[in-house]
N, C-alpha and C positions, 0 to 999 in steps of 0.2 A: 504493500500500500504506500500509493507515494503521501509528503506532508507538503504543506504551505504552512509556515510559519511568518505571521502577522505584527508586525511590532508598532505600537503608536504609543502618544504619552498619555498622560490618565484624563487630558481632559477631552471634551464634548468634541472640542477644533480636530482633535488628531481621532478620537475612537470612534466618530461617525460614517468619516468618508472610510474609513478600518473596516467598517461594520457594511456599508454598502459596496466595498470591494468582494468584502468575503461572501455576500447575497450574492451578487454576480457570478464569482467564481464557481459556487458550490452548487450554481447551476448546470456550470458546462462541466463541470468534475466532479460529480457525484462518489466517485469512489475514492477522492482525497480525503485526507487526515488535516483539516484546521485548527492551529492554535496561537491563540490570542496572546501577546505577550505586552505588558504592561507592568503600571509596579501599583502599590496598595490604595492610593489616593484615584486610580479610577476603580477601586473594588466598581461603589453605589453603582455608575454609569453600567462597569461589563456585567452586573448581575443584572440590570434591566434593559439586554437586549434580547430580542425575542429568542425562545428554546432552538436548539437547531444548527446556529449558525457558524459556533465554533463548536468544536467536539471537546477541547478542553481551554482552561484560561488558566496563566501561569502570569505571579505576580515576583518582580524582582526588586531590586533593593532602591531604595532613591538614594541619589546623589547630586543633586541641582547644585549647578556651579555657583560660585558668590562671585561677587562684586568686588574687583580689585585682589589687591594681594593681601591678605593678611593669617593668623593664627588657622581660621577658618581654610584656608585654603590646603593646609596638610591634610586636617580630615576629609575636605573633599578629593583628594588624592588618595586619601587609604578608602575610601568608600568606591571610587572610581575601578581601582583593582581589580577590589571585591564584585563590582560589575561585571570588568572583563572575565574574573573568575567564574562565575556564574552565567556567562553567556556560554565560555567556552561550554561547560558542565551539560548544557542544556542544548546545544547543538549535537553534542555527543552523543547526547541521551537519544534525541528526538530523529535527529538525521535528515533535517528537512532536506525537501529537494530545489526549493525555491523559499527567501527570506523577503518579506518585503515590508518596508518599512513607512511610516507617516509622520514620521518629524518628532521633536522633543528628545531632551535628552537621553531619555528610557532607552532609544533606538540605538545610543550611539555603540558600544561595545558590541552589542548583538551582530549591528551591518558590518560593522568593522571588523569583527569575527568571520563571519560570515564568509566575507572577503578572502580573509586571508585562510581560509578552508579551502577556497575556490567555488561555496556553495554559491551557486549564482543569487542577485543581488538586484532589487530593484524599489527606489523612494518615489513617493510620492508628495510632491511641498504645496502644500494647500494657501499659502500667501506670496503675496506680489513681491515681498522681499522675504529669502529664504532663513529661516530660522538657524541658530551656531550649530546645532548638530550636523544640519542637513549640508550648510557651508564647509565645515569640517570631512563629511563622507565622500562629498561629489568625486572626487579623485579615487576613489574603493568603491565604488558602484559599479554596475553593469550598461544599467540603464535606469533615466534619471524623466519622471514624469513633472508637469507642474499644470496647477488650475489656471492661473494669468501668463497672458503671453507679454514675453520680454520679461518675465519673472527674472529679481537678480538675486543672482546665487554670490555675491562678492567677490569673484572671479571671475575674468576672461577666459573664453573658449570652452566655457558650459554648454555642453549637447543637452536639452530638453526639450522632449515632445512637450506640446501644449493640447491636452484634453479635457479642462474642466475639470471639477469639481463633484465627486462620485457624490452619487444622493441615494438615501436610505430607499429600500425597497416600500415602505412605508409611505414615505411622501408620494412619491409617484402614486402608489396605489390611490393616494388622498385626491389627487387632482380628478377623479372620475366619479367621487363621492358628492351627495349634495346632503349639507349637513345642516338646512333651514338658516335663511336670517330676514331680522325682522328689516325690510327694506323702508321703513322708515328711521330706523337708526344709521348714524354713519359712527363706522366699528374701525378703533385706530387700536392697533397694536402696539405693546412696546416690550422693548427687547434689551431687559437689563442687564443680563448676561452675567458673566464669572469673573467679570476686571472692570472694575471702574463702575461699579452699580450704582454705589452708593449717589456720588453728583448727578448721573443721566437719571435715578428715579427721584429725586430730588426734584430737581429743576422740572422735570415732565409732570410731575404733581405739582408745581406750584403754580404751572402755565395756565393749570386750571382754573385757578382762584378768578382769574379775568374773566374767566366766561361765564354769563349772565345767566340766571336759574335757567331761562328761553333756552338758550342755547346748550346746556347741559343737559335740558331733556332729553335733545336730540342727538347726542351721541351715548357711543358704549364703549370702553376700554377693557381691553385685555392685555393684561400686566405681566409679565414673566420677572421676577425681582431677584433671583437670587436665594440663598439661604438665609442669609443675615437680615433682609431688609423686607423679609416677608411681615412682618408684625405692623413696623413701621408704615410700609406702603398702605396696607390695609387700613388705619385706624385713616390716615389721611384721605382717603376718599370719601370714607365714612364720614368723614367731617365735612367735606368738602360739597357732598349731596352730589355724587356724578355713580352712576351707574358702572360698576366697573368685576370686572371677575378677577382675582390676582393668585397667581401661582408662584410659589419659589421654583419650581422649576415642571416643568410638561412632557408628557411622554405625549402627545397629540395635537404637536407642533401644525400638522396636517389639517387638521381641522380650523387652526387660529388663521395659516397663511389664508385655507380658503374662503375665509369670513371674512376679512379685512378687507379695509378698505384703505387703509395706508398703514404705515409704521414707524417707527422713533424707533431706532435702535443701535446700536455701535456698530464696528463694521468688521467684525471677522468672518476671515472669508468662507464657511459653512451659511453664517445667517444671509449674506450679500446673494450668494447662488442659491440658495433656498425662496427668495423672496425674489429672484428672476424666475425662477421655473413657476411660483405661482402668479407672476407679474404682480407683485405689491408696491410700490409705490411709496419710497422711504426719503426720510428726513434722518439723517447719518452724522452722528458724532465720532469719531475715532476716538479711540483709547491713547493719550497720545504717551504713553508709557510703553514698555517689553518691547524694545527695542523700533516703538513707532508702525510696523510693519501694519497697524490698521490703518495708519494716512494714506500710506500705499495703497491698501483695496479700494479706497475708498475712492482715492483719486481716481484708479484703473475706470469704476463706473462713473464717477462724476463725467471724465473727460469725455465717455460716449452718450452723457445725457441721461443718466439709466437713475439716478439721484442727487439729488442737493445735502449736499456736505457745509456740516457748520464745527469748524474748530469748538473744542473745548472751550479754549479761552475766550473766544465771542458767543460762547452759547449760554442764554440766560432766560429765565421764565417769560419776560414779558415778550423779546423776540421769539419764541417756539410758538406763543398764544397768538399771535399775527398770525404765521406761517398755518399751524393749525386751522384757525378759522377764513382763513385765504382761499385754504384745499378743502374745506367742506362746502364754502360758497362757489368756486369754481372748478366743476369739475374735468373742465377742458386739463389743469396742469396736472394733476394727477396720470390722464389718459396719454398725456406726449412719454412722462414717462414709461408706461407701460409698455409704450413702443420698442422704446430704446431695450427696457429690461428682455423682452422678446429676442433681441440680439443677443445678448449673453448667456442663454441655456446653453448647459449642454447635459442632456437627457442620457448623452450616450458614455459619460466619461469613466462612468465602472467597466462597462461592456472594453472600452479602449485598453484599459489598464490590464483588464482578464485576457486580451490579446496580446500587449506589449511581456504582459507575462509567459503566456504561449509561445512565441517567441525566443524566449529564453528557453525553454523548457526544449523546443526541439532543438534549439541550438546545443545542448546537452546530451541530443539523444534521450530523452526523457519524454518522448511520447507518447505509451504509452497512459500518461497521466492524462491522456483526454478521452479514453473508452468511458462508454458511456453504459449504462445497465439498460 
């Protein structure tokens, strides 16, 4: 039995398009062995993806690099080791036949390993500027996918196919679904995400206050906030009298994209392609922290018209509440962008990836691993 070994970091950004690769895959290779590899801080996320899709999930050690040189930087070199250690161990164990990774540090010893086994090798960089691991491996890879084209890897002479951004089997399924809305409300979405919640659900809750009981009738939010700021968001709308449903975090993202009628949200690049394939229609903050790479996505859409991008630093309640009440009175600007966002699917970028994998595999001599039952 051949294996696919999966590697992404623990969070949402890396263990999704992870999660829609391996749906793809274990369509056309029913008779592989998939396993998950990550480390403890995405346990929550890998136990709630649906039954099926990996046959096992293996959690390895963290070791997130710090900032600068200091005391801290031994331990993360004695932990680093204990990575390569543990990659080796488990390459050993497992014997994949293909390793494929999705960014974050978790990735880095395993691909690196990987490499230098000669077990063929292939990442995926889901942002417009490539993450340090991913920067770090491109030289030990085989083959190097990316979701933005002109993606920069911080080096010259990077070969990367451009395919998009794999999306959950899930979502697509959503787009064929009709899950009732009341078309007298206009339903804005917001997307507080796992960095930077706190100021974006902030400021999006205070935008409110301007709008006149009239006008608060008529709309409905759906809040995604995070863990932390679920209490907080909550009691503030309650105060506030606006109609609103709030989640720390949703397993039925599918149903919000195809309710919506806009969204407020940061810009990494899972929510960015997730809200093109259902053509939603955003107001985009970037995180302008972890190394900036959300100005990047964000710009990638802004420049083809696909959303209006507001920095951090000029983003404030009473400008959001303009913008907001702009796009529920005219619904021409909303609709230009939907256009644009139309340009930026790509429906097919798992299907790509499960080829560019194939690929490798028969380069290998490893074809077998596509008989099918």
């Amino acid at each position: 039995m051949k294996k696919i070994l999966i590697a992404a970091g623990p969070s949402g950004g890396h263990l999704f398009p992870a999660q829609a690769y391996a749906e793809s895959a274990r369509a056309k290779w029913p008779l592989a062995r998939f396993v998950l590899v990550t480390n403890l801080k995405g346990r929550a996320l890998a136990e709630k993806m649906p039954e099926g899709i990996f046959d096992q999930i293996v959690y390895l050690s963290e070791f997130p690099a710090p900032r600068g040189i200091s005391l801290s930087t031994v331990l993360f070199l004695l932990k680093l080791a204990r990575g390569f250690q543990e990659a080796f161990l488990l390459l050993r164990k497992i014997k994949p036949s293909l390793v494929v990774g999705f960014g974050s540090y978790v990735t880095f010893p395993l691909i690196f390993s990987a490499h230098f086994k000669k077990i063929p090798t292939l990442i995926h960089e889901q942002n417009a500027v490539a993450g340090l691991a991913t920067r770090m491996l491109v030289k030990h890879v085989d083959k190097i996918a990316a979701s933005f084209e002109g993606t920069q890897f911080g080096r010259s002479g990077v070969s990367a196919v451009t395919i998009g951004l794999p999306l959950r089997k899930k979502l697509a399924e959503g787009m064929s679904k009709d899950f009732g809305k009341d078309k007298n409300l206009f339903r804005i979405l917001i997307v507080g995400g796992s960095q930077g919640a706190r100021v974006l659900n902030d400021k999006v809750t205070q935008s409110f206050s301007f709008f006149s009981p009239e006008e608060k009738r008529k709309i409905a939010v759906i809040h995604i906030t995070g863990e932390r700021e679920f209490e907080k968001v909550s009691r503030a709308y309650q105060a506030l009298g606006v109609g609103a449903r709030v989640y720390s975090f949703s397993e039925h993202m599918e149903e919000h994209y195809r309710t919506a009628d806009m969204a407020v949200t940061r810009a990494g690049a899972n929510t960015l392609f997730e809200l093109a394939f259902f053509k939603v229609p955003a107001i985009v903050i970037p995180y302008p922290h972890a190394g900036a790479h959300q100005s990047e996505n964000a710009a990638y859409f802004a420049r083809r018209g696909a959303c209006l991008v507001i920095e951090e630093a000029e983003f404030d309640a009473a400008n959001l509440s303009r913008i907001l009440r702009d796009w529920v009175k005219q619904p021409g600007k909303r609709e230009s962008f939907q256009d644009r966002l139309s340009e930026l699917v790509a429906p097919d970028a798992a299907q790509k990836l499960v080829e560019l994998s194939d690929s490798l595999l028969l380069k290998e001599g490893r074809c077998e691993l596509s008989l099918k039952i």
